[in-house]
N, C-alpha and C positions, 0 to 999 in steps of 0.2 A: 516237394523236396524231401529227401530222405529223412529220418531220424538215424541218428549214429550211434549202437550203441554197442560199448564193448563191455567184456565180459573179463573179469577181473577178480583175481584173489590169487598174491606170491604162494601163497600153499597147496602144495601139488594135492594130487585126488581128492579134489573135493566136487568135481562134478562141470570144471569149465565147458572142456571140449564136450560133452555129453550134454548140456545146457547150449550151447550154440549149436550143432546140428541139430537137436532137436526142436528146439524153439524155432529154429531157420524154416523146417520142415511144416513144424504146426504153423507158422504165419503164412507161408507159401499155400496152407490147405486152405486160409480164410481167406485165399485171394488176395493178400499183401504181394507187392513188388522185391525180392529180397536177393539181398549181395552178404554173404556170405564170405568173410575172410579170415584164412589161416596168418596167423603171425606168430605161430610157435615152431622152431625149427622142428622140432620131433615131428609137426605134417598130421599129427591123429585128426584134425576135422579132415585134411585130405582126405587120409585113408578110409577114414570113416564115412567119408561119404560116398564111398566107392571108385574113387583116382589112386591110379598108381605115383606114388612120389618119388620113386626112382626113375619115371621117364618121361616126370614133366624138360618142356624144353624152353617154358619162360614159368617165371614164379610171382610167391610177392617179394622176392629180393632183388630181382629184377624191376621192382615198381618203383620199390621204397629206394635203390642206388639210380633210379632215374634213367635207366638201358631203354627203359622199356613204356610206354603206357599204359594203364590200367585195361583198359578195353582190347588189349594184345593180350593180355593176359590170363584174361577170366575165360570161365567156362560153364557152362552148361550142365547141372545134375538132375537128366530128364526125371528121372522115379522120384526125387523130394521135389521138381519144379523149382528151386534157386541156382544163383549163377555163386559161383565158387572162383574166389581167388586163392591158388592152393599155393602149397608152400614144401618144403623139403631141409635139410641138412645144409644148403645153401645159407640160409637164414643168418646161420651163426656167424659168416664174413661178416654180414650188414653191422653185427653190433662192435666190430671193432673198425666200419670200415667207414662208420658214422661218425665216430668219436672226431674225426680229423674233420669233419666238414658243416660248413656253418650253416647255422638253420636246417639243425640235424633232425630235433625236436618237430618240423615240421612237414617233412618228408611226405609222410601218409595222407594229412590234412591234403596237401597241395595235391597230391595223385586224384584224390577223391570228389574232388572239387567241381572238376569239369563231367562226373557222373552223378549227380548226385538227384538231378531231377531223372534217372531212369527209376530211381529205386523207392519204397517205400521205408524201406528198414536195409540199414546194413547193422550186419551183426560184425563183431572182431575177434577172433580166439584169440586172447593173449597168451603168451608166456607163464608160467610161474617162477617168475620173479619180478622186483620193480626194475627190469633192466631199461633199454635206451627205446627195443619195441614194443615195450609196456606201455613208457611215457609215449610214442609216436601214437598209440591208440588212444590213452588218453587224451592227448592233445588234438585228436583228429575227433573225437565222442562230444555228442550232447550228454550222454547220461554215462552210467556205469551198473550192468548187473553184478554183484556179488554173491557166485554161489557158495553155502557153507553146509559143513555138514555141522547134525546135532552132537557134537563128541566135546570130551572135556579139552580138549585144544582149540574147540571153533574160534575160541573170539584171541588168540595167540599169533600176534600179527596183524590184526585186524585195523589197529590202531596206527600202522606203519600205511598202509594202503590208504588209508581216511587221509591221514598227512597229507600223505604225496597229493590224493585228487584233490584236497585245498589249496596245499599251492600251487598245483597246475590253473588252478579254476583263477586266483589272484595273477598268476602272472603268464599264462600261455592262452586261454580259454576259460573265459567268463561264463562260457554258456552250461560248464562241465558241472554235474549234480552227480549224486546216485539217485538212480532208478528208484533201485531196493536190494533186499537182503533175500537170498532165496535157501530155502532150506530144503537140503536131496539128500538124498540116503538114507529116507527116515525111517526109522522101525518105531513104528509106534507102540510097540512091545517091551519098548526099550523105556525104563523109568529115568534112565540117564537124558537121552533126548528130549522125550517128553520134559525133564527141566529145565536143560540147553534150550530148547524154545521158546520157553515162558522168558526163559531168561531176554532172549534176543525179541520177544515184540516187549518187552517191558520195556526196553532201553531204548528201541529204535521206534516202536509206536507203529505208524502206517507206511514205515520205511519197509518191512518183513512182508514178502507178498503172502496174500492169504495161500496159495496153492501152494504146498510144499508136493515134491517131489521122492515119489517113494521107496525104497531099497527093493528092486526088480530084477530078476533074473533076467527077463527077454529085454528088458532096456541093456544090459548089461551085456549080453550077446551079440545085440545087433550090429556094433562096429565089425566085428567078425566078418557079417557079412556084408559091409559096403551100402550098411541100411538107416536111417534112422527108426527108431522103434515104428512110426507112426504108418510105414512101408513093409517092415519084420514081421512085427504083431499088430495092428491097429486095437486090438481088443483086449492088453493087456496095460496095467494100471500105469505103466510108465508113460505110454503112450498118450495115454488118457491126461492124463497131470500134466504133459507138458501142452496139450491143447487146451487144457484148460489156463495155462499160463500164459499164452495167446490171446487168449480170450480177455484176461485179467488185463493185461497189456497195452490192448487195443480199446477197452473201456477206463485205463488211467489216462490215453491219447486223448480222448473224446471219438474215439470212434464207431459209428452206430454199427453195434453188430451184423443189424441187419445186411449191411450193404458187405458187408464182408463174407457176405455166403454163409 
């Protein structure tokens, strides 16, 4: 059965959508099972992954209003190998079209439910905010990654996002954790970052994955072209980091690398 995990932090650019396609992409290289889902109206893991969002003709607003079910909806991203539930401009009806209907909160979980032994991993793009499809992924997730950058804002907010996955985990999903803390954008060049990180494994301990993620130009391009880095450049350090975060991943699961190719 799947592991659920979304990908989460209300503060925009800090590396969500660029951590879910590419992580989607590196577990799909170790031979993982992976579903891939856009939940953010703006569609970037769509586009990013190479779908046009203006002509999709089922989405995930269509999953999560219940038109549709999930296995109508997904698709196929042959060059990373995962199946892509993508998203669009649509999205933004769901979050006011939710508010009127009961057991709003669990929309996603229930879509997911009847798929869950095709997948090894689903990934989530959330939102950057804690809106209604923030909570629908929390409440659908075993775990939560948190991407952050190392900048004197990192931990601004951070505190609001911890809340909410406590009392999601006390009153919707027991099962719900964080993963961990993932640090992208890094310039190690940087004496600021370098103490924004000290700061965040001081606090968090073996919450901070060891693999931080590093401030890349061809990581930074690839969306352009409908690639994750690991398909763009394979041989450039973004790439590299986020396989190695895979890697990291799949040995906090227990899973023998070996068999993962």
């Amino acid at each position: 059965m799947a592991k659920v995990i979304a990908v989460a932090n209300q503060k925009g650019g800090v590396g969500k959508t660029t951590t879910s396609i590419n992580l989607g992409a590196s577990l799909a290289a170790v031979q993982r099972r992976v579903l891939l889902i856009d939940l953010d109206p703006q569609g970037n893991a769509t586009m990013g992954s190479g779908v046009d969002k203006h002509a999709l003709t089922t989405s995930s607003y269509d999953v999560l209003m219940g038109e549709c079910a999930l296995a109508e909806a997904v698709m196929p991203v042959e060059h990373s190998k995962y199946i892509l539930l993508p998203s669009n401009g649509d999205l933004t009806g769901a979050e006011v079209a939710l508010l009127e209907e009961l057991g709003r909160e669990l929309r996603l979980r229930q879509a997911l439910a009847v798929a869950l032994d095709a997948y090894d991993y689903v990934l989530i793009d959330c939102p950057p905010s804690l809106s209604m499809l923030t909570v629908n992924a929390l409440v659908a997730a075993d775990a939560v990654i948190i991407p952050m950058q190392c900048e004197y804002y990192a931990l601004e907010g951070l505190s609001a996002l911890l809340n909410t996955i406590e009392k999601i985990h006390k009153i919707l999903n027991s099962r719900l954790k964080v993963a961990g803390l993932l640090r992208t954008m890094f310039d190690a060049r940087n004496n600021l970052s370098s103490q924004v990180s000290q700061q965040l494994v001081e606090h968090f301990g073996d919450k901070v994955y060891s693999t931080v993620i590093p401030r890349n130009v061809r990581l930074a391009e690839a969306p352009s072209h409908g690639l994750p880095a690991l398909h763009y450049d394979r041989n450039s350090s973004g790439a590299i980091a986020y396989l190695s975060l895979a890697r990291e991943i799949l040995r906090r699961d227990g899973v023998h690398l070996q068999a993962a190719g």
